[in-house]
mmCIF file as Biopython writes it, N, C-alpha, C and O atoms, coordinates in Angstrom:
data_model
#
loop_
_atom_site.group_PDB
_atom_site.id
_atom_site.type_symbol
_atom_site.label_atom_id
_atom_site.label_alt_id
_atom_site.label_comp_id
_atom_site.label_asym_id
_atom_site.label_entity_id
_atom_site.label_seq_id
_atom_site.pdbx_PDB_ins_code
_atom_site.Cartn_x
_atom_site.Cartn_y
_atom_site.Cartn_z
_atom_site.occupancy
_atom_site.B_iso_or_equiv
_atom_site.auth_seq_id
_atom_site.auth_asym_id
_atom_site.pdbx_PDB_model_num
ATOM 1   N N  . UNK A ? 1  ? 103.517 92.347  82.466 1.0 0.0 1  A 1 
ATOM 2   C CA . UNK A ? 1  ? 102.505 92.969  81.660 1.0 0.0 1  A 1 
ATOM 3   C C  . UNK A ? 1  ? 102.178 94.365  82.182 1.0 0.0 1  A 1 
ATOM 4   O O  . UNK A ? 1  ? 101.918 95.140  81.262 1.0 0.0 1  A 1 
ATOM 5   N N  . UNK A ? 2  ? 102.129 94.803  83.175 1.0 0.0 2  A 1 
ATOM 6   C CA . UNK A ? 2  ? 102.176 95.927  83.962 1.0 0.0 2  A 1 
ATOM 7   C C  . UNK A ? 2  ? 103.301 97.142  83.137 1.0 0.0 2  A 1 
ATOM 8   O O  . UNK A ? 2  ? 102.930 98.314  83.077 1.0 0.0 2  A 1 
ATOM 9   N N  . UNK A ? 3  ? 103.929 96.949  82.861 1.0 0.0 3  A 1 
ATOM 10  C CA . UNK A ? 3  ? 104.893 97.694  82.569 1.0 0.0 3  A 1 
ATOM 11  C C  . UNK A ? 3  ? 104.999 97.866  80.974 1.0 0.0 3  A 1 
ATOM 12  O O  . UNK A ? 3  ? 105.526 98.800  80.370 1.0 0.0 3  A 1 
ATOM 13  N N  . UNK A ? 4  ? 104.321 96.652  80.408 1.0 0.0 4  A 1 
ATOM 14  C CA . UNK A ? 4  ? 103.814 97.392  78.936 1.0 0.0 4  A 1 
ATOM 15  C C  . UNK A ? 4  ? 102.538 98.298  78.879 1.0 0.0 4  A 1 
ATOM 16  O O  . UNK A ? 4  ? 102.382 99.161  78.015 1.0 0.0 4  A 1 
ATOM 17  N N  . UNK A ? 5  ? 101.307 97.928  80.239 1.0 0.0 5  A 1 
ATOM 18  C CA . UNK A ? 5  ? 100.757 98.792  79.684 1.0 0.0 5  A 1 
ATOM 19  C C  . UNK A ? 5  ? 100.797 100.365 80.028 1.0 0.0 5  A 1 
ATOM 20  O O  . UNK A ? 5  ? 100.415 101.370 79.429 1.0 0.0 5  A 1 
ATOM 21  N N  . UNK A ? 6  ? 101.725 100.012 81.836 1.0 0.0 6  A 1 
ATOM 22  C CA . UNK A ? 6  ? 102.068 101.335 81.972 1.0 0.0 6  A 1 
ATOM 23  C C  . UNK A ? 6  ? 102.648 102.522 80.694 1.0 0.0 6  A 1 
ATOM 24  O O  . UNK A ? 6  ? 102.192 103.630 80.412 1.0 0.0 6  A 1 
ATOM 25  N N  . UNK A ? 7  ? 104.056 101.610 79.982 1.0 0.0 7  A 1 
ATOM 26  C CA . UNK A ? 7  ? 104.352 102.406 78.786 1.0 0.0 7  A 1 
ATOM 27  C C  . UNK A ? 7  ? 103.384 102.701 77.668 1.0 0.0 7  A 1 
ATOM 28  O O  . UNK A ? 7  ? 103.515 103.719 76.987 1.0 0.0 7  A 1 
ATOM 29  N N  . UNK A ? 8  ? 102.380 101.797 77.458 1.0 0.0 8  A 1 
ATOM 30  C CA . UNK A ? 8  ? 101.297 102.252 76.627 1.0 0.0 8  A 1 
ATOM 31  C C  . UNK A ? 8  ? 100.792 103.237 77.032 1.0 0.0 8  A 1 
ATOM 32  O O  . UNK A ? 8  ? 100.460 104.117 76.238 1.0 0.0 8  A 1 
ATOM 33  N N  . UNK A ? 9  ? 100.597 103.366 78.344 1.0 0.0 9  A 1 
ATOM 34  C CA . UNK A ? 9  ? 99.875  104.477 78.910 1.0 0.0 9  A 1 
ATOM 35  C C  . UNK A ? 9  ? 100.554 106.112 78.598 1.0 0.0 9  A 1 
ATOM 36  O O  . UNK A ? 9  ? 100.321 107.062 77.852 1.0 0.0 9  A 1 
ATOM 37  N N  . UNK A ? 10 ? 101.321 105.817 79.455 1.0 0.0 10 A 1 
ATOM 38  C CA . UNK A ? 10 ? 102.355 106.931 79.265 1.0 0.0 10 A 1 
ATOM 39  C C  . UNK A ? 10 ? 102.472 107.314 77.951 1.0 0.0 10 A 1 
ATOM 40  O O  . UNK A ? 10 ? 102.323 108.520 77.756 1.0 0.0 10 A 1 
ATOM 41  N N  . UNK A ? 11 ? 102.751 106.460 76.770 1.0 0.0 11 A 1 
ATOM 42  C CA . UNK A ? 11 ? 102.482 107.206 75.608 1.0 0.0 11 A 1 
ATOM 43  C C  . UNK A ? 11 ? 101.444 107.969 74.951 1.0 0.0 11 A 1 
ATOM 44  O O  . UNK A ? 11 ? 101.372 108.900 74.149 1.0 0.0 11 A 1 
ATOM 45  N N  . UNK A ? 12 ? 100.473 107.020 75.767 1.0 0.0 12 A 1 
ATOM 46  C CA . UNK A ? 12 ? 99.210  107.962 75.014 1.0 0.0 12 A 1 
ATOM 47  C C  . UNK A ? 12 ? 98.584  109.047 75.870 1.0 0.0 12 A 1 
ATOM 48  O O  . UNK A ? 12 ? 97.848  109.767 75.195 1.0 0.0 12 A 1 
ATOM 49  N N  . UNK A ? 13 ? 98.663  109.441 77.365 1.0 0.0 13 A 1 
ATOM 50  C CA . UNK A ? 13 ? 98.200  109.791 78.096 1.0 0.0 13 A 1 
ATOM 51  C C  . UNK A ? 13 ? 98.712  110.672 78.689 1.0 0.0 13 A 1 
ATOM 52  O O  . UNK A ? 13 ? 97.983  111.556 79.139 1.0 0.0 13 A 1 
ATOM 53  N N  . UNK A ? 14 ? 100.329 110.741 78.922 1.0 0.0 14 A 1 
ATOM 54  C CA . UNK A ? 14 ? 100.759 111.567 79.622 1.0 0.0 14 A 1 
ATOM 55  C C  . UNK A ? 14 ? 102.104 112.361 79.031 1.0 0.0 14 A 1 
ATOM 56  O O  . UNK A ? 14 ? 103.204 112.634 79.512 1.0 0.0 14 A 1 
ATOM 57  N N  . UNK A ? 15 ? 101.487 112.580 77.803 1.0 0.0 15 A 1 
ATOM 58  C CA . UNK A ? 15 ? 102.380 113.778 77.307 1.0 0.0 15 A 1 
ATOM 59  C C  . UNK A ? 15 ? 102.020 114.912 77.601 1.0 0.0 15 A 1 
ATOM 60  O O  . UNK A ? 15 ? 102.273 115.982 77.048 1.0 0.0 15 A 1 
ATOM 61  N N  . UNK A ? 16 ? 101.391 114.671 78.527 1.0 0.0 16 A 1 
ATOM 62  C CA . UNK A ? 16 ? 100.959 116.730 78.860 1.0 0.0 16 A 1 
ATOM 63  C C  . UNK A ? 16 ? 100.900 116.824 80.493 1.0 0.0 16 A 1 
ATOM 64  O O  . UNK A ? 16 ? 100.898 115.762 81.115 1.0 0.0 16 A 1 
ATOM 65  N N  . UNK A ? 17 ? 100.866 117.694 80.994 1.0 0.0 17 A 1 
ATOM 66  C CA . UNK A ? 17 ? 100.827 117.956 82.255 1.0 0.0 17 A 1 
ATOM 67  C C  . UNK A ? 17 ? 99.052  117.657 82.902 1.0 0.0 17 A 1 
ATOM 68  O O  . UNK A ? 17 ? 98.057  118.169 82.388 1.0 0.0 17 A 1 
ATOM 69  N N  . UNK A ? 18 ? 99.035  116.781 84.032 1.0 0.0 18 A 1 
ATOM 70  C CA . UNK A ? 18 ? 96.935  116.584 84.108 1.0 0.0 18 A 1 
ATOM 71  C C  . UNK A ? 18 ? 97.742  117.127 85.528 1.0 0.0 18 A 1 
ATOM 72  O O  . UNK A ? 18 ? 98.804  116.716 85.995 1.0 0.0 18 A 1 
ATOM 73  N N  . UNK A ? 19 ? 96.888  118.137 86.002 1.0 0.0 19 A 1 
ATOM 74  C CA . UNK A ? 19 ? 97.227  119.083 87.143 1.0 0.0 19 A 1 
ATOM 75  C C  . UNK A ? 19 ? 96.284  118.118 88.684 1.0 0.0 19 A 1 
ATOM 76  O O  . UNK A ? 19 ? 96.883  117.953 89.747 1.0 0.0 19 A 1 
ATOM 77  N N  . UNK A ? 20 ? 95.086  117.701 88.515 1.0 0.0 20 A 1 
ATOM 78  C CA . UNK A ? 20 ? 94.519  116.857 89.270 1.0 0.0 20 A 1 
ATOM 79  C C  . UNK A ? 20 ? 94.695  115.289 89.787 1.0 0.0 20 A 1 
ATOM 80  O O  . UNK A ? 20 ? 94.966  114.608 88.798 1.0 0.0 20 A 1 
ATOM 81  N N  . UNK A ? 21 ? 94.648  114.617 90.779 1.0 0.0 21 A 1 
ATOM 82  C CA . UNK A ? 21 ? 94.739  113.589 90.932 1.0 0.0 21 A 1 
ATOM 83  C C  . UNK A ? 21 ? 93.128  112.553 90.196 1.0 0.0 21 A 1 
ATOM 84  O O  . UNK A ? 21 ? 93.056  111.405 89.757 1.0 0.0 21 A 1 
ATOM 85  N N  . UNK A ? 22 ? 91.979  113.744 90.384 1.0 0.0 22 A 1 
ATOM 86  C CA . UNK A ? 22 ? 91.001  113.167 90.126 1.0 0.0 22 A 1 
ATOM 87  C C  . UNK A ? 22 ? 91.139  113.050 88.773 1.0 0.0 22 A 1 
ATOM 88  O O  . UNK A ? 22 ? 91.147  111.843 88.532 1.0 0.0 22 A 1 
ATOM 89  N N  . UNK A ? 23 ? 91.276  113.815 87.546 1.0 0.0 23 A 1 
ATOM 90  C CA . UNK A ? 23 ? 91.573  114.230 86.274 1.0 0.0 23 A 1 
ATOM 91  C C  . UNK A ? 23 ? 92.204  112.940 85.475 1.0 0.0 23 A 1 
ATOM 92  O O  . UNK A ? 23 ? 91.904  112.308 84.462 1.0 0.0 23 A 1 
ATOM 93  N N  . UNK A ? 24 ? 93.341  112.882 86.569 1.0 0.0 24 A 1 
ATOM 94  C CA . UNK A ? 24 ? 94.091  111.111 86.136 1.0 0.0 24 A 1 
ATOM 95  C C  . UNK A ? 24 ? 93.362  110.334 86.289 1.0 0.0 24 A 1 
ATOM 96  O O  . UNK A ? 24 ? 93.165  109.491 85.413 1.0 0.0 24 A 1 
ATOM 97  N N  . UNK A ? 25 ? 92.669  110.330 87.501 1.0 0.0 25 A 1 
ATOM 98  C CA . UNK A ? 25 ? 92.053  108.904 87.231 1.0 0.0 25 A 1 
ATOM 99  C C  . UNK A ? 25 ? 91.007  108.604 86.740 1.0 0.0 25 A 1 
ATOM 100 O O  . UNK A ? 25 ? 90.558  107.458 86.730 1.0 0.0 25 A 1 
ATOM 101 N N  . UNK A ? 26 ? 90.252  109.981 86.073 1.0 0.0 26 A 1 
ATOM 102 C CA . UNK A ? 26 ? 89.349  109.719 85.048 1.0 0.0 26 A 1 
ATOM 103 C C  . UNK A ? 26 ? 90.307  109.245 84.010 1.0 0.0 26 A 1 
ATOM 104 O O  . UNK A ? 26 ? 90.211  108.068 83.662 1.0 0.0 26 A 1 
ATOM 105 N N  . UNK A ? 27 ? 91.130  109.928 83.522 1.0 0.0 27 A 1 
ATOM 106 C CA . UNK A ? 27 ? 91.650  109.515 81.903 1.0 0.0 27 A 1 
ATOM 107 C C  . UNK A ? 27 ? 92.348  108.245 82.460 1.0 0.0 27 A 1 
ATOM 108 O O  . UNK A ? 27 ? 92.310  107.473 81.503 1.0 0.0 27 A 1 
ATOM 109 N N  . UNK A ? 28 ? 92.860  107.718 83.313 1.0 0.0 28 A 1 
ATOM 110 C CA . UNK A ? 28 ? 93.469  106.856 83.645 1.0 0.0 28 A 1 
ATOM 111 C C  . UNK A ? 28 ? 92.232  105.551 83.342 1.0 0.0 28 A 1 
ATOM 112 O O  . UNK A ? 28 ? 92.489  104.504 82.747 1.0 0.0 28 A 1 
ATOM 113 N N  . UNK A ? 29 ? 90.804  105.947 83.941 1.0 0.0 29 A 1 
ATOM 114 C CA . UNK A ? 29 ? 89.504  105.015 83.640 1.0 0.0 29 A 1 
ATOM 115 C C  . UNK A ? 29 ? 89.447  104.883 82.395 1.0 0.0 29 A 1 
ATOM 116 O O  . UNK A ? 29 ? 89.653  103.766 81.922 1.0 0.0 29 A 1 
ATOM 117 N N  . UNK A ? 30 ? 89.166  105.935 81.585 1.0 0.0 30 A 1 
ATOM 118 C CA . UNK A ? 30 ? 88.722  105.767 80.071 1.0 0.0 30 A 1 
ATOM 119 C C  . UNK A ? 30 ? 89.583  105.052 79.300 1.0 0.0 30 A 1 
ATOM 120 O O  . UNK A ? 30 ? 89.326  104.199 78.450 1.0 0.0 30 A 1 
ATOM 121 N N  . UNK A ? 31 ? 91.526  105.839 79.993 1.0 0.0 31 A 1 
ATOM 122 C CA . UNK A ? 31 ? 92.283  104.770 78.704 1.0 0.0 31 A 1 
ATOM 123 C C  . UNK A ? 31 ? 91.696  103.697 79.008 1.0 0.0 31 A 1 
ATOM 124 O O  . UNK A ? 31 ? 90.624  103.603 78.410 1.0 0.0 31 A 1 
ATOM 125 N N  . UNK A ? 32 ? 92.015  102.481 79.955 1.0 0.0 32 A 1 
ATOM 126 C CA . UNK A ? 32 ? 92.080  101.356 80.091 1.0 0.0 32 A 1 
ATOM 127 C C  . UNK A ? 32 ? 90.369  100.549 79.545 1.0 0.0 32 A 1 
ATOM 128 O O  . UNK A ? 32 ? 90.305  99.523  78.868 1.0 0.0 32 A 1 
ATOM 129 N N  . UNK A ? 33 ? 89.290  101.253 80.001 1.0 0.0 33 A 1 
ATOM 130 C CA . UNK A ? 33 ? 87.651  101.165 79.035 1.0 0.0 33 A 1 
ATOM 131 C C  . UNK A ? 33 ? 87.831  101.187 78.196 1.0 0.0 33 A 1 
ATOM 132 O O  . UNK A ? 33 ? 87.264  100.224 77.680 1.0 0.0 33 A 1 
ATOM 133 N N  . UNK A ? 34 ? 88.718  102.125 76.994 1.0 0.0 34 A 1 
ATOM 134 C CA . UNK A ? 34 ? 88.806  101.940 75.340 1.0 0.0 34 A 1 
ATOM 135 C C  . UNK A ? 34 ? 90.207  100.797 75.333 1.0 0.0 34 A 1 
ATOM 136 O O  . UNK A ? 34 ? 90.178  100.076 74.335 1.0 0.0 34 A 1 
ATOM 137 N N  . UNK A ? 35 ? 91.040  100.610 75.991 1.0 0.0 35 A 1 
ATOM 138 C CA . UNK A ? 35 ? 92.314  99.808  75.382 1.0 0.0 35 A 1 
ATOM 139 C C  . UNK A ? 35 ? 91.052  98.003  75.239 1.0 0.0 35 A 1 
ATOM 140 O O  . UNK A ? 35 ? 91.053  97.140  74.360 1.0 0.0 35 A 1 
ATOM 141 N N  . UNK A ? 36 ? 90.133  98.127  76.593 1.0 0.0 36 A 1 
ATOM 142 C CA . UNK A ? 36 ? 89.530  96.890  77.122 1.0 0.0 36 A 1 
ATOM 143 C C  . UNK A ? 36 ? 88.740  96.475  75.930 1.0 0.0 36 A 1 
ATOM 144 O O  . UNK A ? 36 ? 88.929  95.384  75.391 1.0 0.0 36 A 1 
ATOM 145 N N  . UNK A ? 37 ? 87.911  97.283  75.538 1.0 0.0 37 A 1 
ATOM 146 C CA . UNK A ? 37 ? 86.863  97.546  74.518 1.0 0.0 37 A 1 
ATOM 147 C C  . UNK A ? 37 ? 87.251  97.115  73.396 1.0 0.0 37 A 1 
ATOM 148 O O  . UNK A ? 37 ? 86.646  96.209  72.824 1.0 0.0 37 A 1 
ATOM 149 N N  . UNK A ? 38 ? 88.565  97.820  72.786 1.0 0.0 38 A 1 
ATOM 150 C CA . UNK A ? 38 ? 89.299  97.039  72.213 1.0 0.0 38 A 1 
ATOM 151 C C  . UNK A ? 38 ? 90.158  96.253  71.915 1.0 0.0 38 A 1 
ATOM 152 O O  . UNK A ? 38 ? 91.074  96.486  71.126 1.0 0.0 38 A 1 
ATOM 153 N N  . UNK A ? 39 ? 89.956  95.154  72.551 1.0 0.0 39 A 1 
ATOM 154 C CA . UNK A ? 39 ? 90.340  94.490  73.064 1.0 0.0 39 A 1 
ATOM 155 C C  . UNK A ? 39 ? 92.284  93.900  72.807 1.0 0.0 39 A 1 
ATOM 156 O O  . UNK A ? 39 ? 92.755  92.803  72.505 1.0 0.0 39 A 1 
ATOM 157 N N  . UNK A ? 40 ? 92.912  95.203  73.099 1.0 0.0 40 A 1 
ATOM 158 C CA . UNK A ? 40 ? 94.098  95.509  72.755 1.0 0.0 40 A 1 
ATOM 159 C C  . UNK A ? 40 ? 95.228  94.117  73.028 1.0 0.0 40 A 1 
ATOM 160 O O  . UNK A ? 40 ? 94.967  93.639  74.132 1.0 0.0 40 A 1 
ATOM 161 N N  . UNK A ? 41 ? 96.012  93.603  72.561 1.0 0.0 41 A 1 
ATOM 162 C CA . UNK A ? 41 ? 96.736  92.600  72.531 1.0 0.0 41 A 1 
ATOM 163 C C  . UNK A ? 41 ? 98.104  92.887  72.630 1.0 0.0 41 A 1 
ATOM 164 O O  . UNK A ? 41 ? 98.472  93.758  71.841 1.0 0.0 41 A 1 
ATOM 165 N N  . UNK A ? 42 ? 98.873  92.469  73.280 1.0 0.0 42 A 1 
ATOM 166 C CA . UNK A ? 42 ? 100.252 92.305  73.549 1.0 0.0 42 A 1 
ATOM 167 C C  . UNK A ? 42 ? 100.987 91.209  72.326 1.0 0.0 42 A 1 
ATOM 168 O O  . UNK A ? 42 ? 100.957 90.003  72.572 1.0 0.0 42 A 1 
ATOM 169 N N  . UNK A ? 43 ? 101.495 91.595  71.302 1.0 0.0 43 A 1 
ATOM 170 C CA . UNK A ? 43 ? 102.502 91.196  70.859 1.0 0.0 43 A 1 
ATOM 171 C C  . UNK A ? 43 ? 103.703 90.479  71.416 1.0 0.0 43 A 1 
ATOM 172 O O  . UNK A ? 43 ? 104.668 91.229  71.564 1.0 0.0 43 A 1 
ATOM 173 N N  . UNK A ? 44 ? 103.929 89.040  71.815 1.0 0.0 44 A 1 
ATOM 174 C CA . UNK A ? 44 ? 104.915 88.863  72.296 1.0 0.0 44 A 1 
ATOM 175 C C  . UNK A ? 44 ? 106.038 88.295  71.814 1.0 0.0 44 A 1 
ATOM 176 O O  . UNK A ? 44 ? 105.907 87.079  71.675 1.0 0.0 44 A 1 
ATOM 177 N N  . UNK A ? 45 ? 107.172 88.752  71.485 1.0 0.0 45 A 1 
ATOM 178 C CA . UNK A ? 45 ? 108.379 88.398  70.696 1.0 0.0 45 A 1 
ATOM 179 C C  . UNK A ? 45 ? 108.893 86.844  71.157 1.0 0.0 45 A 1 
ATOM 180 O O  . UNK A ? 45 ? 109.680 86.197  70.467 1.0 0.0 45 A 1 
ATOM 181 N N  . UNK A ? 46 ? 108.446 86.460  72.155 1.0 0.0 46 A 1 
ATOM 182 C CA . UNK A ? 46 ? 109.130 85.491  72.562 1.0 0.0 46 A 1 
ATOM 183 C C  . UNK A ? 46 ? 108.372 84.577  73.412 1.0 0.0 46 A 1 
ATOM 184 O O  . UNK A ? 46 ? 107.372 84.975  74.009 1.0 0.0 46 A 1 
ATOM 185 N N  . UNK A ? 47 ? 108.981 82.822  73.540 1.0 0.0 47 A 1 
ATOM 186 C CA . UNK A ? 47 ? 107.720 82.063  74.201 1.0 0.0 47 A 1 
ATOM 187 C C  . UNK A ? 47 ? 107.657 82.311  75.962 1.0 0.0 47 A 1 
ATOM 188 O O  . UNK A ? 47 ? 108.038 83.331  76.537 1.0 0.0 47 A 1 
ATOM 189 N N  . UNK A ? 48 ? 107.108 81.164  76.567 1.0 0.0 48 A 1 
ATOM 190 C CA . UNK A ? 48 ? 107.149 81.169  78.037 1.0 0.0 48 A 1 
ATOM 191 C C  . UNK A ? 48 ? 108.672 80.701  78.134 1.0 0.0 48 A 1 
ATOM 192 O O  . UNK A ? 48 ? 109.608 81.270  78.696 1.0 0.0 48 A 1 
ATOM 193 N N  . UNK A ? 49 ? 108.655 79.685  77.533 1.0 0.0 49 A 1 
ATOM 194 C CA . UNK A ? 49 ? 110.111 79.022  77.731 1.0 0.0 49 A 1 
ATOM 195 C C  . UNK A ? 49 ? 111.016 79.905  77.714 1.0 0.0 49 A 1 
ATOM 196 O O  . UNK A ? 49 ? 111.648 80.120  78.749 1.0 0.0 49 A 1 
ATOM 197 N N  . UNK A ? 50 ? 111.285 80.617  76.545 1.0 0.0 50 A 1 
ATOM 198 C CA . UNK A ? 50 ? 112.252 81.675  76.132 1.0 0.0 50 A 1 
ATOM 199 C C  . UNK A ? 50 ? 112.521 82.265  77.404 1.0 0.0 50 A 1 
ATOM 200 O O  . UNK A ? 50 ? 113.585 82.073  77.993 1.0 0.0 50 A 1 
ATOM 201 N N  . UNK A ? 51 ? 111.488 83.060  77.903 1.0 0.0 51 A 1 
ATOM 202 C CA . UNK A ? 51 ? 111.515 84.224  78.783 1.0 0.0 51 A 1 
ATOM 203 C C  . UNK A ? 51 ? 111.826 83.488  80.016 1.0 0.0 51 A 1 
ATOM 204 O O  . UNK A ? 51 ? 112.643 83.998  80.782 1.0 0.0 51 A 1 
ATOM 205 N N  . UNK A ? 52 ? 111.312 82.405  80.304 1.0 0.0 52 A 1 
ATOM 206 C CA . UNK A ? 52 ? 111.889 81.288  81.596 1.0 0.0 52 A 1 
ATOM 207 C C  . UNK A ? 52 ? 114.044 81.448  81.611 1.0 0.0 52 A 1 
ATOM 208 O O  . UNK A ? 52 ? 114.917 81.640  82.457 1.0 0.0 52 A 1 
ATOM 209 N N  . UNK A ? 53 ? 113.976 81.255  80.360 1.0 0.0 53 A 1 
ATOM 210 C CA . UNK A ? 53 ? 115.780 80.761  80.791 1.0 0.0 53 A 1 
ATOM 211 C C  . UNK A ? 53 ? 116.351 82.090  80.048 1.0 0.0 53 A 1 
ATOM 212 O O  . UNK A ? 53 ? 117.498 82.103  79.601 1.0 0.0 53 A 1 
ATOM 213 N N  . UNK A ? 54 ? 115.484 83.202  79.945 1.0 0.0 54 A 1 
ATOM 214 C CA . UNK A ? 54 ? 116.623 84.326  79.671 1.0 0.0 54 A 1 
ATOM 215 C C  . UNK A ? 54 ? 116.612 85.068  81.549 1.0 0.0 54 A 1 
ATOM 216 O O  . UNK A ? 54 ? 117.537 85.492  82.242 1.0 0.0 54 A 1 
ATOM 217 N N  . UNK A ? 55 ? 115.195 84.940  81.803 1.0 0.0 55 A 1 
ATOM 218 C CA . UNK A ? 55 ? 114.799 85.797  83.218 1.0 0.0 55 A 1 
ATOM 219 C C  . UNK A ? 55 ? 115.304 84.124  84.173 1.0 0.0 55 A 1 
ATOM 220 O O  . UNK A ? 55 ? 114.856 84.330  85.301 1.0 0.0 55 A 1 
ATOM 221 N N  . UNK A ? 56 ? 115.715 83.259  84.181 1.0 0.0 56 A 1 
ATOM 222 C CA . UNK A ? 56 ? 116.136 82.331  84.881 1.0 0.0 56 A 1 
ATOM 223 C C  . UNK A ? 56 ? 116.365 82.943  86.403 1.0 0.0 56 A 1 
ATOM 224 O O  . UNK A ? 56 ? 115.675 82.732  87.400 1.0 0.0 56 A 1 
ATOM 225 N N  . UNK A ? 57 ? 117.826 83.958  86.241 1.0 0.0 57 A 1 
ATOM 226 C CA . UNK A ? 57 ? 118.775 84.291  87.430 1.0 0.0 57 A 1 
ATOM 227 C C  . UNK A ? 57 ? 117.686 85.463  88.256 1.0 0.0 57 A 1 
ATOM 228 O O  . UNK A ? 57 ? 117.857 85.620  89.465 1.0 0.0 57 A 1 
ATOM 229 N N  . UNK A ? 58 ? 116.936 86.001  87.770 1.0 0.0 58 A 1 
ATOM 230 C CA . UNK A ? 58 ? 115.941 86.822  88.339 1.0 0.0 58 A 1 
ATOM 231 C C  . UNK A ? 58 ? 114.860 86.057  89.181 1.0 0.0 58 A 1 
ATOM 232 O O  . UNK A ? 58 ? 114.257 86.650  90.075 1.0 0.0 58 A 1 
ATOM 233 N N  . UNK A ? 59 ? 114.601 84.653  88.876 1.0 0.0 59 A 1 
ATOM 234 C CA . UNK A ? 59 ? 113.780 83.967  89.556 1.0 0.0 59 A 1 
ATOM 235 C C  . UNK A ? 59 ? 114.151 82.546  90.427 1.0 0.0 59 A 1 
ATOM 236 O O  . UNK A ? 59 ? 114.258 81.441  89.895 1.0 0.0 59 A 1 
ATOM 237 N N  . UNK A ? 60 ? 114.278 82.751  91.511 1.0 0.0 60 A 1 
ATOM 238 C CA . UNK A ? 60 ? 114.948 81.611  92.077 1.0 0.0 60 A 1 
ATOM 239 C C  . UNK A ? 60 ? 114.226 80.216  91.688 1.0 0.0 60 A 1 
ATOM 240 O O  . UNK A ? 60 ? 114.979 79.370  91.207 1.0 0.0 60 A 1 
ATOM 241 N N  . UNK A ? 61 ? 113.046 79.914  91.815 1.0 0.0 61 A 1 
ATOM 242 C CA . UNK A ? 61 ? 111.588 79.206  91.854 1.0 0.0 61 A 1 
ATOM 243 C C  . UNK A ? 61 ? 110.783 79.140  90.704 1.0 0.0 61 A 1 
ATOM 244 O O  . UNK A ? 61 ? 109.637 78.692  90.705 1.0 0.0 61 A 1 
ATOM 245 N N  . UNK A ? 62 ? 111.444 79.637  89.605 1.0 0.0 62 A 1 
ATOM 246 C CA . UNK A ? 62 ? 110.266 79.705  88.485 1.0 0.0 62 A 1 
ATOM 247 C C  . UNK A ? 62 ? 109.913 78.295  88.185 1.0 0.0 62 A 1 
ATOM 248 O O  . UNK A ? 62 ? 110.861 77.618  88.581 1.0 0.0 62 A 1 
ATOM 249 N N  . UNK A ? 63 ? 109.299 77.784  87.841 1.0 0.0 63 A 1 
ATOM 250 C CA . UNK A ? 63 ? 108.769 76.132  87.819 1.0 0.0 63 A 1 
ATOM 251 C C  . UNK A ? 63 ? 107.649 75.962  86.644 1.0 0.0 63 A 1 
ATOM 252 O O  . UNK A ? 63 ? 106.476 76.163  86.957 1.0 0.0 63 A 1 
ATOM 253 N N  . UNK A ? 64 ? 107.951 75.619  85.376 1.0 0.0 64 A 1 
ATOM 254 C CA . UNK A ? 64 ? 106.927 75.165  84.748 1.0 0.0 64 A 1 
ATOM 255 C C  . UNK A ? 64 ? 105.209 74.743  85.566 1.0 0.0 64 A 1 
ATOM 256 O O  . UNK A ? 64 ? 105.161 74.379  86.741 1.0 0.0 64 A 1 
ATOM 257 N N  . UNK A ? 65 ? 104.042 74.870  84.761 1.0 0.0 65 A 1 
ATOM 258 C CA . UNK A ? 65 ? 102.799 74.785  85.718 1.0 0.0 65 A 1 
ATOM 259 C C  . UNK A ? 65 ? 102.212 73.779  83.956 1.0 0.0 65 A 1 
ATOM 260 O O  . UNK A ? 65 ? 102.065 74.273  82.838 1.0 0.0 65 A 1 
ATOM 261 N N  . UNK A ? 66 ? 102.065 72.667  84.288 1.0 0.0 66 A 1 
ATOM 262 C CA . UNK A ? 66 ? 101.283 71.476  83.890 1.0 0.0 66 A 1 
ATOM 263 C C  . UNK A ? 66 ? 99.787  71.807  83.722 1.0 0.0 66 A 1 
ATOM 264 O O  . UNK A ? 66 ? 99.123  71.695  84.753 1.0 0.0 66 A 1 
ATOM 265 N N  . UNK A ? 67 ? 99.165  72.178  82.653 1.0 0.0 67 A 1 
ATOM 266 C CA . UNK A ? 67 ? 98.039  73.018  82.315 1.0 0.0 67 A 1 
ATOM 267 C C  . UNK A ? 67 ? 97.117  71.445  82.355 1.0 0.0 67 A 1 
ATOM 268 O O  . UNK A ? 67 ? 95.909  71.431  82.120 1.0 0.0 67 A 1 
#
């Protein structure tokens, strides 16, 4: 999930040059306060299972968890 919202980010945020470290991490605060606010949702193409036996060889240990 990290890495969708990083790319969310990046799309909306860093098409321009922010010259400050502080600068980012204001807009870096606000995106994530308005994405939160609204309470933005991940679309996911595919189930747990799915993503279990396509990412299988990437995870030595992945183990179903009995809710």
């Amino acid at each position: 999930m990290a890495e969708i919202a990083f790319s969310a980010f990046s799309r909306q945020c860093l098409a321009r040059r922010i010259g400050a470290m502080e600068r980012l991490t204001q807009e870096a605060v606000a995106w994530q306060d308005r994405r939160n606010q609204e309470a933005i949702k991940i679309g996911w193409s595919f189930t747990t299972d799915v993503a279990r036996a396509k990412l299988k060889n990437r995870y030595q240990t992945a183990q179903k968890i009995a809710l």
